[in-house]
Each structure stands twice: as C-alpha cells, then as structure tokens.
MIDOSE-1310 file (N, C-alpha, C; in nm, 2 decimals, decimal comma, always signed):
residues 241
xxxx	+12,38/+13,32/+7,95/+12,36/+13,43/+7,86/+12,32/+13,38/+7,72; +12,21/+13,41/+7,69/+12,19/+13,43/+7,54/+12,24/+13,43/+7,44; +12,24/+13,45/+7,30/+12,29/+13,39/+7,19/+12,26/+13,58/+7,17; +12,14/+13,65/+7,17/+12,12/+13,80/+7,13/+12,22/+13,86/+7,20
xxxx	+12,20/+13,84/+7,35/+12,27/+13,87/+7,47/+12,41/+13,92/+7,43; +12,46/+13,79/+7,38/+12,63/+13,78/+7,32/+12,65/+13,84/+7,24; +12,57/+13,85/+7,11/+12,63/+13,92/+7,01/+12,58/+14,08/+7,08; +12,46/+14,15/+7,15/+12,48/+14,30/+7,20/+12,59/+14,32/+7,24
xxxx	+12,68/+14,23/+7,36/+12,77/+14,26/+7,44/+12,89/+14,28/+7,36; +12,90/+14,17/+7,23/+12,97/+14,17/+7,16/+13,02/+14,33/+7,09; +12,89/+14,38/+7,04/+12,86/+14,52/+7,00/+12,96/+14,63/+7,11; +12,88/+14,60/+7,22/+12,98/+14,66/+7,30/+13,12/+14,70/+7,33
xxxx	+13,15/+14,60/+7,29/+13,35/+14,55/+7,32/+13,39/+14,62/+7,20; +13,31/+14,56/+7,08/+13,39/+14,65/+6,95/+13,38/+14,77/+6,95; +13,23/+14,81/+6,98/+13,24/+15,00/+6,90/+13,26/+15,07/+7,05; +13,21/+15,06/+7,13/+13,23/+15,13/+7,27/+13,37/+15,18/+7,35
xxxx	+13,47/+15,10/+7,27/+13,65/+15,11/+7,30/+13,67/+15,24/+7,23; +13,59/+15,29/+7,13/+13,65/+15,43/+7,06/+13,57/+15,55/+7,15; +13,50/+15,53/+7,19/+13,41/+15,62/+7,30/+13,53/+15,65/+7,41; +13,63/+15,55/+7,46/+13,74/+15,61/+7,52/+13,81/+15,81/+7,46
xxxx	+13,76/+15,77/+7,36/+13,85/+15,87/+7,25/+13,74/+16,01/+7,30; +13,60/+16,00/+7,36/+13,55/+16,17/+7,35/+13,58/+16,21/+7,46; +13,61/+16,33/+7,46/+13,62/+16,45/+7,55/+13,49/+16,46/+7,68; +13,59/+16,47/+7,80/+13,47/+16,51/+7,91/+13,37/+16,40/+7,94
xxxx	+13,37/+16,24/+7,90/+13,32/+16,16/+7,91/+13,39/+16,10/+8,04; +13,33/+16,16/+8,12/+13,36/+16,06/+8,28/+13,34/+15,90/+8,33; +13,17/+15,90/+8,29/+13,14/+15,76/+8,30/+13,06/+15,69/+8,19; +13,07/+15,63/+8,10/+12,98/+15,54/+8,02/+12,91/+15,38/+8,07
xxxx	+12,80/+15,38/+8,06/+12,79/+15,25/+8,14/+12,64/+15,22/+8,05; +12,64/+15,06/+8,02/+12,54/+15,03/+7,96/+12,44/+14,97/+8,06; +12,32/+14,99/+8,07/+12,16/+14,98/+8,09/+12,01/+14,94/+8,03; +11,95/+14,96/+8,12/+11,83/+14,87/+8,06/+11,83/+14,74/+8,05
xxxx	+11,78/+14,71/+7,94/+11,73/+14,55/+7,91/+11,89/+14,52/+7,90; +11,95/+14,58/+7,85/+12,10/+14,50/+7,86/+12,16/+14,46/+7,94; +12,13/+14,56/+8,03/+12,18/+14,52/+8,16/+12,13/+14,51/+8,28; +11,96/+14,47/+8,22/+11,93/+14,33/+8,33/+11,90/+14,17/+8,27
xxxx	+11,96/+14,17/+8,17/+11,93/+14,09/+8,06/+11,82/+14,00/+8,07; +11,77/+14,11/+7,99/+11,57/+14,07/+7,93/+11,60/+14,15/+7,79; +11,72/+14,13/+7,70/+11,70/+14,13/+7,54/+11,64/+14,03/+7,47; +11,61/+14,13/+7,31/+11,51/+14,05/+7,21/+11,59/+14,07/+7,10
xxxx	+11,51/+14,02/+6,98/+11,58/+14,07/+6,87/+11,51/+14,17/+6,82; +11,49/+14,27/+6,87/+11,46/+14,45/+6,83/+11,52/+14,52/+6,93; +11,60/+14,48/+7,04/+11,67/+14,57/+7,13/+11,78/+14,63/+7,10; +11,77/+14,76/+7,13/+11,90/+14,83/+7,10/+11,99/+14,82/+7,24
xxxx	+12,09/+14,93/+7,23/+12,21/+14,93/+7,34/+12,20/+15,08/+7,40; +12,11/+15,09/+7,50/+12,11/+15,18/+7,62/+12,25/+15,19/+7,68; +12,28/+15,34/+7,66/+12,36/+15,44/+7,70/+12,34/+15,49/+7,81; +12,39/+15,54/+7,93/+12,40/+15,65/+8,06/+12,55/+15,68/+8,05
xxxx	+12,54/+15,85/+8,01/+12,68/+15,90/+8,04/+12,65/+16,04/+8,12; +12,81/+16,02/+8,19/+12,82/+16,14/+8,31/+12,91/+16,23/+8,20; +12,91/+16,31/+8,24/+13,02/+16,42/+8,16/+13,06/+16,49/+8,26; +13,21/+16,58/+8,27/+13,24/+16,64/+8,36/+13,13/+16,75/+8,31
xxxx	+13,18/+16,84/+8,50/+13,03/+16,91/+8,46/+13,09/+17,05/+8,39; +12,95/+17,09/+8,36/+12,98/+17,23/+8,22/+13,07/+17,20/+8,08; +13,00/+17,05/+8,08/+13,10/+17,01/+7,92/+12,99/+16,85/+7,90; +12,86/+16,86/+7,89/+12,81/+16,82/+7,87/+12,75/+16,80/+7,75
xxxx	+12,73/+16,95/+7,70/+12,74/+16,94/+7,54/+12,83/+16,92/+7,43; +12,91/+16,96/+7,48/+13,07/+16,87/+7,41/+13,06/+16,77/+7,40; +13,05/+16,70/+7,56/+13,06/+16,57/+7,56/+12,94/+16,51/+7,47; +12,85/+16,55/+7,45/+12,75/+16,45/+7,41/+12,76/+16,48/+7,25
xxxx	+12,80/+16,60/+7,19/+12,86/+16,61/+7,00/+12,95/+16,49/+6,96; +13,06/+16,47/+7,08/+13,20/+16,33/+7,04/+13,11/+16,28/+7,01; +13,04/+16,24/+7,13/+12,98/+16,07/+7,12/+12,91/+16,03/+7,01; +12,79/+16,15/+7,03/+12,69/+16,10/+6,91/+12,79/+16,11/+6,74
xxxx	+12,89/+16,19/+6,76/+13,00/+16,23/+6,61/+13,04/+16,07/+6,63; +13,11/+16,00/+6,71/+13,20/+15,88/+6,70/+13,09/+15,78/+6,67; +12,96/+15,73/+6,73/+12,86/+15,61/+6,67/+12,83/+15,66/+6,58; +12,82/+15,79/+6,49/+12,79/+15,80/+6,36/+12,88/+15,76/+6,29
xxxx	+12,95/+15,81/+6,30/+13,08/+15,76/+6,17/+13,12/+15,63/+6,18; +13,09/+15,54/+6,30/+13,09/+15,41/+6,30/+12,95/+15,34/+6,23; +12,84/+15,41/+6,22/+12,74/+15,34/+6,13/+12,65/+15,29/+6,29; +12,71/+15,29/+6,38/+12,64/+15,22/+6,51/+12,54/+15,30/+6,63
xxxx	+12,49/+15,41/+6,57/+12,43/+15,53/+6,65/+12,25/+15,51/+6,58; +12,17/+15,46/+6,70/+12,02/+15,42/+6,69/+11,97/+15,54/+6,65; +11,89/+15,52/+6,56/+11,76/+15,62/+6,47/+11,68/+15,61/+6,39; +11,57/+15,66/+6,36/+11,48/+15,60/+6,29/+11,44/+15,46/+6,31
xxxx	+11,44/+15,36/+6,19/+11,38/+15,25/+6,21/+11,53/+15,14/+6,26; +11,66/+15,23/+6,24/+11,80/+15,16/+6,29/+11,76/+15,15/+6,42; +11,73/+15,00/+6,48/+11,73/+15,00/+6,62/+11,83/+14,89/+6,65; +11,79/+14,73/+6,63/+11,84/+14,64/+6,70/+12,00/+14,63/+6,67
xxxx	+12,06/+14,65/+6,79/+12,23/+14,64/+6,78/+12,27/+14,80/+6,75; +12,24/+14,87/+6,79/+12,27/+15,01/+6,76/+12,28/+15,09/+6,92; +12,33/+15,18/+6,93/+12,36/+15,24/+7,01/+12,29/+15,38/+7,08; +12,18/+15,37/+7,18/+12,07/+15,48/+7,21/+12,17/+15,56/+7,28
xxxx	+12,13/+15,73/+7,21/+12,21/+15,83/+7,37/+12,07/+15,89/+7,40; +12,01/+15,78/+7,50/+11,94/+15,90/+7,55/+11,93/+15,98/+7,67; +12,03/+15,91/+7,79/+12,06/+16,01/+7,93/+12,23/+16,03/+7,91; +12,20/+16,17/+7,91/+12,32/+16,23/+7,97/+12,30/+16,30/+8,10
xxxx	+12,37/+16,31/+8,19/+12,41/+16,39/+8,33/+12,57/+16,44/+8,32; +12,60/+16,57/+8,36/+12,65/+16,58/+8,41/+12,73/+16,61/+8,57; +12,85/+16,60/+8,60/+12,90/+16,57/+8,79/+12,81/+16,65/+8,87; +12,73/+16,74/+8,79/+12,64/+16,82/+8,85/+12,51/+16,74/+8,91
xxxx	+12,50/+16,68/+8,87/+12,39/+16,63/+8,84/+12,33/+16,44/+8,87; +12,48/+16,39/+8,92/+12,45/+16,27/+8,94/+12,29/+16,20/+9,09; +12,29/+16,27/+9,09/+12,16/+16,24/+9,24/+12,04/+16,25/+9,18; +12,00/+16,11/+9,11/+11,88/+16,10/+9,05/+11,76/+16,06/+9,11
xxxx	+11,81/+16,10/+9,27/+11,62/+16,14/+9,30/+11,53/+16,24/+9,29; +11,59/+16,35/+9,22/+11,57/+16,46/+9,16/+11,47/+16,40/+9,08; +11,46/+16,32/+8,99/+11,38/+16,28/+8,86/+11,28/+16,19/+8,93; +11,31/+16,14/+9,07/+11,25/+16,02/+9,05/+11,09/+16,02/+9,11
xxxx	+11,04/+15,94/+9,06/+10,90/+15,96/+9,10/+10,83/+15,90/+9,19; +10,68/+15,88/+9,31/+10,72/+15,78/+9,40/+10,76/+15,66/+9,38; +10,80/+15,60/+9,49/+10,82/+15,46/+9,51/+10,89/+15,40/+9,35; +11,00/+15,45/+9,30/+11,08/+15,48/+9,24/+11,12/+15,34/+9,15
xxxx	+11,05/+15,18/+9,16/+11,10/+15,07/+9,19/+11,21/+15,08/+9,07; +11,20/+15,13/+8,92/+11,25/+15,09/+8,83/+11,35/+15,19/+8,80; +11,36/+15,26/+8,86/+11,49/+15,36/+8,87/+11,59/+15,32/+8,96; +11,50/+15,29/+9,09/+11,62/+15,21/+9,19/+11,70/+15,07/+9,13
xxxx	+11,64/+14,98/+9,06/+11,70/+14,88/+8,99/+11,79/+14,95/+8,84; +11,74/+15,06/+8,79/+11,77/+15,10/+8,69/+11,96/+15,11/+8,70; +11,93/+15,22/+8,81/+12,05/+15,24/+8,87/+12,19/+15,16/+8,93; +12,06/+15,05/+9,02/+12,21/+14,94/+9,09/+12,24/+14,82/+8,95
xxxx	+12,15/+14,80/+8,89/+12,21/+14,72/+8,75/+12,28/+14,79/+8,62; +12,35/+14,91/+8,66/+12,39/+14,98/+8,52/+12,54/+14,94/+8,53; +12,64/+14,88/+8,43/+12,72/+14,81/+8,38/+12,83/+14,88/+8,33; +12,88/+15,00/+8,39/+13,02/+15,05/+8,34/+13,11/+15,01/+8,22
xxxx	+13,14/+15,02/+8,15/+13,25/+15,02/+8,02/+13,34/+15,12/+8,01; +13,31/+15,22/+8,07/+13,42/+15,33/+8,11/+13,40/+15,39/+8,21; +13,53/+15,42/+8,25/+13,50/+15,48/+8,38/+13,59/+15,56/+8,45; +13,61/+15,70/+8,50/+13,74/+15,78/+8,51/+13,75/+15,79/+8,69
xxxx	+13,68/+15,66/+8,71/+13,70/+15,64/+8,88/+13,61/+15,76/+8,94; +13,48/+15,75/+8,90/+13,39/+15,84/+8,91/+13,26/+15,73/+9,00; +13,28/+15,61/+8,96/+13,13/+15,51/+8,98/+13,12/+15,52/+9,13; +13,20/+15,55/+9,23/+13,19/+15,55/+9,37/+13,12/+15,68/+9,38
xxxx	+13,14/+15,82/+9,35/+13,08/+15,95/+9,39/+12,93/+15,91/+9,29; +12,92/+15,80/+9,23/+12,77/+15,83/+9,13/+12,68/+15,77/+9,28; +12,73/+15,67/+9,28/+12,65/+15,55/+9,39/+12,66/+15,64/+9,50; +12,78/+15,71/+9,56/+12,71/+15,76/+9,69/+12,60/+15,89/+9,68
xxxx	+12,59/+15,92/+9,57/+12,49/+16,04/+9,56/+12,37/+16,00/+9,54; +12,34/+15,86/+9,48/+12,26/+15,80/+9,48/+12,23/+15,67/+9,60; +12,25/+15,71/+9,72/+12,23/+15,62/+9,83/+12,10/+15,60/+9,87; +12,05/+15,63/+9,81/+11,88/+15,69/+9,88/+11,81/+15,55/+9,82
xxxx	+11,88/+15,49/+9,72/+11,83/+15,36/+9,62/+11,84/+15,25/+9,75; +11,93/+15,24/+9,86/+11,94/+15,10/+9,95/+11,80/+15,09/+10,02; +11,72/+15,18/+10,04/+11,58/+15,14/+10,11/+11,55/+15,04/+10,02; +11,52/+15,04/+9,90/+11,48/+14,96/+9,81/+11,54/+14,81/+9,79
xxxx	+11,61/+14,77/+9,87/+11,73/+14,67/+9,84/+11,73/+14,58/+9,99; +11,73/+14,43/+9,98/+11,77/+14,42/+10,13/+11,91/+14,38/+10,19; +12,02/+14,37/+10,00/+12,10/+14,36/+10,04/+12,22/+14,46/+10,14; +12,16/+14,54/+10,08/+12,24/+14,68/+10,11/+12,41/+14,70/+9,99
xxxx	+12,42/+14,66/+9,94/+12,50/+14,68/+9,82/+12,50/+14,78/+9,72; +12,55/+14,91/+9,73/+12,55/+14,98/+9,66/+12,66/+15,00/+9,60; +12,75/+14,94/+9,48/+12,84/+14,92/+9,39/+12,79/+14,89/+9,27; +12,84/+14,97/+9,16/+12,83/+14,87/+9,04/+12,92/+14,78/+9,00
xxxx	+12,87/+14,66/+8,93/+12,92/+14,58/+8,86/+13,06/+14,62/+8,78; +13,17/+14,64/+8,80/+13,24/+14,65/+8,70/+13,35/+14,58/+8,68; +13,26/+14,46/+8,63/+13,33/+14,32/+8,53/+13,32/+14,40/+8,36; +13,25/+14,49/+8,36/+13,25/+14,51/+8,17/+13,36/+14,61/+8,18
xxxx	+13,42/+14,65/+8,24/+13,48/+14,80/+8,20/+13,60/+14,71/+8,08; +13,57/+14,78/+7,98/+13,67/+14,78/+7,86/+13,82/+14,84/+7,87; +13,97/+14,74/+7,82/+14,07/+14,78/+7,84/+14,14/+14,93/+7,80; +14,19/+15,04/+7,87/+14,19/+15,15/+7,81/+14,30/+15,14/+7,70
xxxx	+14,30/+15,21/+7,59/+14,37/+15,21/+7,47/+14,45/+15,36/+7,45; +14,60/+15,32/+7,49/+14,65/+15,44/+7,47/+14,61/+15,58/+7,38; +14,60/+15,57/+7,26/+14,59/+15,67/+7,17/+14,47/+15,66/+7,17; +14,35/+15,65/+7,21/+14,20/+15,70/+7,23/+14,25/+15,82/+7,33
xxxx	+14,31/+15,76/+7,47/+14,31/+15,87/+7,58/+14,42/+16,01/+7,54; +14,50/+15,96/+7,45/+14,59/+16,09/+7,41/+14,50/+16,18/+7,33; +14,40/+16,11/+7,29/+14,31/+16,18/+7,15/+14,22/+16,24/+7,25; +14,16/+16,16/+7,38/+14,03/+16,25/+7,43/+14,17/+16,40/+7,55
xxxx	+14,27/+16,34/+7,59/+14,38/+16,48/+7,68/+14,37/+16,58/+7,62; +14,42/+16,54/+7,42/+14,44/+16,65/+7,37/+14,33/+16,72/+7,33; +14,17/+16,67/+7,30/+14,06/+16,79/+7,29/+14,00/+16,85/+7,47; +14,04/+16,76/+7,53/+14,00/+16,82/+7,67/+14,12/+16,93/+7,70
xxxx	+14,22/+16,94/+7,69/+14,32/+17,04/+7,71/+14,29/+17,14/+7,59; +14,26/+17,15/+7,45/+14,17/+17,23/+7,35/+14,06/+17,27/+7,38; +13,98/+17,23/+7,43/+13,88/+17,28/+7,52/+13,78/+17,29/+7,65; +13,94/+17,35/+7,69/+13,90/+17,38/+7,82/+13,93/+17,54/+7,85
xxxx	+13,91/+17,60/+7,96/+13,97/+17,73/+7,96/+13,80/+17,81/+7,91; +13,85/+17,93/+7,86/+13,72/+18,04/+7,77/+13,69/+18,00/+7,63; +13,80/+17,96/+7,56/+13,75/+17,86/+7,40/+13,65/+17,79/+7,49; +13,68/+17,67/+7,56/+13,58/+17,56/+7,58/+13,46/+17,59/+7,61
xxxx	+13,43/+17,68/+7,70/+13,35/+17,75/+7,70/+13,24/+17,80/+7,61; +13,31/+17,91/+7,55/+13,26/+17,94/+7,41/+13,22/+17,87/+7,32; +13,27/+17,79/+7,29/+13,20/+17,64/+7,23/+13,13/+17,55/+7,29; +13,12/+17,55/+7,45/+13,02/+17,46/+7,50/+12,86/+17,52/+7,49
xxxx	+12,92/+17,69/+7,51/+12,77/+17,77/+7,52/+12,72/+17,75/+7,34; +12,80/+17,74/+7,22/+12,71/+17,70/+7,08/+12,67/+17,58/+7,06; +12,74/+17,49/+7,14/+12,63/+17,34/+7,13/+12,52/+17,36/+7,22; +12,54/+17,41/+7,37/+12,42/+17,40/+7,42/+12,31/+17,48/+7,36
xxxx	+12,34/+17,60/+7,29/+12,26/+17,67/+7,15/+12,16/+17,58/+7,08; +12,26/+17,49/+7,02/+12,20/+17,46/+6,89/+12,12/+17,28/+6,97; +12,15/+17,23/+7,09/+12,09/+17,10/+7,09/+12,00/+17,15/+7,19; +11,96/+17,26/+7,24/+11,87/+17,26/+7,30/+11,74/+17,29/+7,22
xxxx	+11,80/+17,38/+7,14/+11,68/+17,41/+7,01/+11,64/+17,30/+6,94; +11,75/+17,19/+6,94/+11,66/+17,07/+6,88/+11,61/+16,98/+6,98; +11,68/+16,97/+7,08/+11,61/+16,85/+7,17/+11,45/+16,95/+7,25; +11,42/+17,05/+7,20/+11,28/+17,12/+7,23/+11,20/+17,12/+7,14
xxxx	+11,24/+17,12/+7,05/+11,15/+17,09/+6,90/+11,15/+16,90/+6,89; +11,21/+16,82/+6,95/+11,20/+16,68/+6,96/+11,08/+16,68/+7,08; +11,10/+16,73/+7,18/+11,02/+16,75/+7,30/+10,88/+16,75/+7,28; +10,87/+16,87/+7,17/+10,68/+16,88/+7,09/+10,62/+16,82/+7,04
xxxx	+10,72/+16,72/+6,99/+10,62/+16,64/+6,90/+10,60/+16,51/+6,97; +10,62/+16,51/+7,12/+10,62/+16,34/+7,18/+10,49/+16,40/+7,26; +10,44/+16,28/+7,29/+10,33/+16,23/+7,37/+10,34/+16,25/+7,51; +10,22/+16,28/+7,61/+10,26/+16,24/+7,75/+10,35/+16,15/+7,82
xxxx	+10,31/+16,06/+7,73/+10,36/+15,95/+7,80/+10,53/+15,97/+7,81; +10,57/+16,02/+7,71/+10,70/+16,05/+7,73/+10,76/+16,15/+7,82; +10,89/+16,08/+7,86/+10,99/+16,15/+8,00/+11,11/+16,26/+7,88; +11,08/+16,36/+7,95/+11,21/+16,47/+7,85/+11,24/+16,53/+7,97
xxxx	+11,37/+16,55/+7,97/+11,42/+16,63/+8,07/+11,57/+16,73/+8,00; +11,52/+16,86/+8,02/+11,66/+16,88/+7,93/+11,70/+17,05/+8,02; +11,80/+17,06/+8,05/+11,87/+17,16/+8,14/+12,05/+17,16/+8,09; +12,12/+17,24/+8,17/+12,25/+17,26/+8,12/+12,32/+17,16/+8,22
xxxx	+12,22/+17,04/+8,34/+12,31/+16,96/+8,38/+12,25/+16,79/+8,33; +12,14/+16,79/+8,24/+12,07/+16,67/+8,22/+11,99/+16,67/+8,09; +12,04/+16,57/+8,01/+11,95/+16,57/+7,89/+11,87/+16,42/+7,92; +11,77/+16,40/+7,87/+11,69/+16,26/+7,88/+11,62/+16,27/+7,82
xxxx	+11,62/+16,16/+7,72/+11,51/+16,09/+7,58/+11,42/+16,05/+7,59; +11,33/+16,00/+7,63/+11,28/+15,84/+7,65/+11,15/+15,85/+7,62; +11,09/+15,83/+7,53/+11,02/+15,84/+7,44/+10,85/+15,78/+7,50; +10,91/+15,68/+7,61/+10,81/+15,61/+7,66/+10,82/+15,61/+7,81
xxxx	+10,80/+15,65/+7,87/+10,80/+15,64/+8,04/+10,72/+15,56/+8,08; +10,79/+15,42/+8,12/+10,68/+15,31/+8,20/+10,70/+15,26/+8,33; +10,79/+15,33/+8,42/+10,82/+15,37/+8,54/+10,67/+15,36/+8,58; +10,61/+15,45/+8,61/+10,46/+15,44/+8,68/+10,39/+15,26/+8,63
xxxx	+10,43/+15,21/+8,53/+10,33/+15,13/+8,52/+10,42/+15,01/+8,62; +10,57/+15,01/+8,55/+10,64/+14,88/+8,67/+10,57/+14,86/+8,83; +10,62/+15,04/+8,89/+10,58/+15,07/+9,02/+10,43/+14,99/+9,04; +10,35/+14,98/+8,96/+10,22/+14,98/+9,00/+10,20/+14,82/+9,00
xxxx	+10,28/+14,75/+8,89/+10,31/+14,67/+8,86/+10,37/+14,56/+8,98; +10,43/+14,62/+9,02/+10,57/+14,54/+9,15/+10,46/+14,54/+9,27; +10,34/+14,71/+9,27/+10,28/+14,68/+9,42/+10,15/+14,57/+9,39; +10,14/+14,54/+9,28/+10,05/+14,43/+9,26/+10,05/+14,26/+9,27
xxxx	+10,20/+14,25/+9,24/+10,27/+14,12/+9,21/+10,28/+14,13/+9,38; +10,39/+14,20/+9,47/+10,48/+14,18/+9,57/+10,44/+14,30/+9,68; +10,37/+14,38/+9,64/+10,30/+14,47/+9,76/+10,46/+14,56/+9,81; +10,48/+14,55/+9,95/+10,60/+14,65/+9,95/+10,76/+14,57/+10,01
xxxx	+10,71/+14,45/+9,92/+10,88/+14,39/+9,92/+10,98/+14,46/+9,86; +11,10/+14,39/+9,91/+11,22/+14,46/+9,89/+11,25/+14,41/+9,70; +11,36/+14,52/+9,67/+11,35/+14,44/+9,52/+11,46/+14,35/+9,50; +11,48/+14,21/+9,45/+11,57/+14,13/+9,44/+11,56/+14,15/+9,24
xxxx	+11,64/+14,11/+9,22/+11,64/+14,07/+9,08/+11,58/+13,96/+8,98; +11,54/+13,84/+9,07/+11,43/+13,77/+9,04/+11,27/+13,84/+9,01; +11,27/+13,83/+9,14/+11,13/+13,93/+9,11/+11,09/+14,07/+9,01; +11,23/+14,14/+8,99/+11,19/+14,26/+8,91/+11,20/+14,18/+8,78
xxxx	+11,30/+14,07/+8,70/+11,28/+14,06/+8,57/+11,18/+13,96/+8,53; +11,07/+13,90/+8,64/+10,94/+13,83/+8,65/+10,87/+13,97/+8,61; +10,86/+14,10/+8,64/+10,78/+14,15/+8,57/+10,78/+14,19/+8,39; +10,89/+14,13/+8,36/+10,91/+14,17/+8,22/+10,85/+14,02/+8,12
x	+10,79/+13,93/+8,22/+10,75/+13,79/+8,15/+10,63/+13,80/+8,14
C-alpha cells in the first residue's frame, strides 16, 4: 500500500466512525479507485450507501449534514481526501443489474471490490441480489471484503436508535416526503447542466452522481486487451496504466 493509499484510508478511520451516528444508514462501504487501489494525489473517497428502504432521503441529509460539519464532504474544487456521496440505494433497490449496461465489466468489479466500513449485517442480502456478477468471475466468490469495517462506538449508535425511533412511524414519513421534495428538485436542476457523458439516476429508491460515465469505455477497453476473459484483478487494474 502506498503512502496516498494510507493517508485516504487513514481519512477513512477518522471521519467515517461518526457516519455510525446517521439514521437509516444500513451499509456504507468505500469504492472506486480506493478500493481497487489505483489512487493519486487528486483522488477523493467514493462512497456507496444502502439506506433502509423509504428513508433514503433522511438517510442521505445525516450524512451529507455529518461530512459537512466535519469540513470532509467533496465539492467544488475540494477534492483530494474529501468524501464523494454520489450512490445511494436503498433495501429496495440493491440489484444493480437494473443500471447495468452490456457486458457490465466495471460494475461487476465495481461491486465485488467495494470495502464495507459499516455494516448492519446487510452485505450478504447486497451480494445475493447481486449474483448475476459470478459469470464475470472465475473464482466464484461472491463476498465482500470486510477487513475495513470500523469498531462500532456506543453513543454514535444510541444517537443514530434515537433519530431512527424519532423518525419513524407518519412524522418520519412526513419528513422523508420534504427531503425527497426539496433533493429531487436539486439533484434535477444538477441533472441539466451535465453532459451526456454523464450517468444520473434519481428515483425514490436510487440517487447516482457521476458526472463522468466511463463504463462503456473500460467494457470496450477489457474486449480489446482480453476479448471475453474472465475478470481477475490483475488484469482489470492493467487497464488503469
């Protein structure tokens, strides 16, 4: 591991222990370049969170509220060492071949390399919903990695009991329907101003950012290098050289 590598991960251990503390946050797990480690020094810290479902917008106001007031939430030209939310799902919603496009290569790796840090004993129903990823694989291993999951901290989890038992019921409700109000109206006015090239996906069980969608190009990429080999992890992060 790297010297960038350490200090992201580093990033991780410190500010990602108070993300115990939001509400309706099922699974957090870090991704991307982080977690197939191909960082630089301009890489930020890719996010994938599950929310229970119908509290997805809740869940995603904590989070993005808690990396703000930590100073550690990516935006604008704040990138490297900062904290991206750009996929949320929620329980509704875990079976991401819905999104996926053909021959899928960099979502099937997306997936089996994503790196837990929390976890409400959820990662087994993500991976079986996502089983469709083993064609892609010759090991057949469909588990995540969870060597990163972070120690739980009592008074984070009393702090996230007590807003999840505050809003739950018809309050929670009623407040989940004015966030999904007010972030749909912005994540569609964010929507307008991107390019083709970018992936937006936004519904009441999936929000997604991603400003750049190069999925088609890996895919095309992988059938040029290796034709229709299986993906090992050597091979996929030889496409990033």
């Amino acid at each position: 591991m790297g010297e960038t590598e350490k200090y992201l991960w580093g990033r991780v251990y410190s500010h990602a222990r108070f993300l115990q503390a939001a509400p309706f946050v099922e699974m957090l797990a870090v991704c991307n370049n982080l977690a197939f480690g191909t960082v630089n020094k301009e890489s930020d810290i890719d996010l994938f969170i599950i929310a229970k479902k119908g509290r997805i917008f809740t869940a995603r106001i904590f989070v993005t509220f808690l990396l703000q007031i930590l100073r550690v939430r990516r935006y604008g030209n704040k990138i490297f060492g900062r904290f991206c939310l750009s996929f949320f799902v929620d329980e509704g919603a875990m079976d991401l071949s819905k999104i996926a496009i053909k021959n899928d290569i960099y979502l099937a790796y997306w997936i089996k390399s994503m790196l837990p840090v929390i976890d409400d004993e959820i990662d087994e129903k993500f991976i079986y919903e996502n089983g469709w990823i083993k064609n892609y694989f010759d090991d057949g291993k469909l588990e995540l990695d969870k060597s990163k999951i972070i120690k739980k901290i009592f008074i984070f989890s009393v702090f996230k009991g007590f807003f999840e038992f505050l809003l739950s019921g018809g309050f929670g409700n009623f407040i989940e329907k004015k966030l999904k109000k007010w972030q749909m109206h912005r994540a569609k006015k964010k929507a307008s101003m991107l390019g083709d090239e970018a992936s937006i996906l936004i519904s009441d069980h999936m929000l997604k950012f991603h400003n750049v969608d190069k999925r088609k190009f890996y895919r095309d990429l992988w059938i040029e290098k290796y034709g229709d080999a299986k993906i090992s992890k050597e091979k996929f992060i030889l496409l990033f050289s």
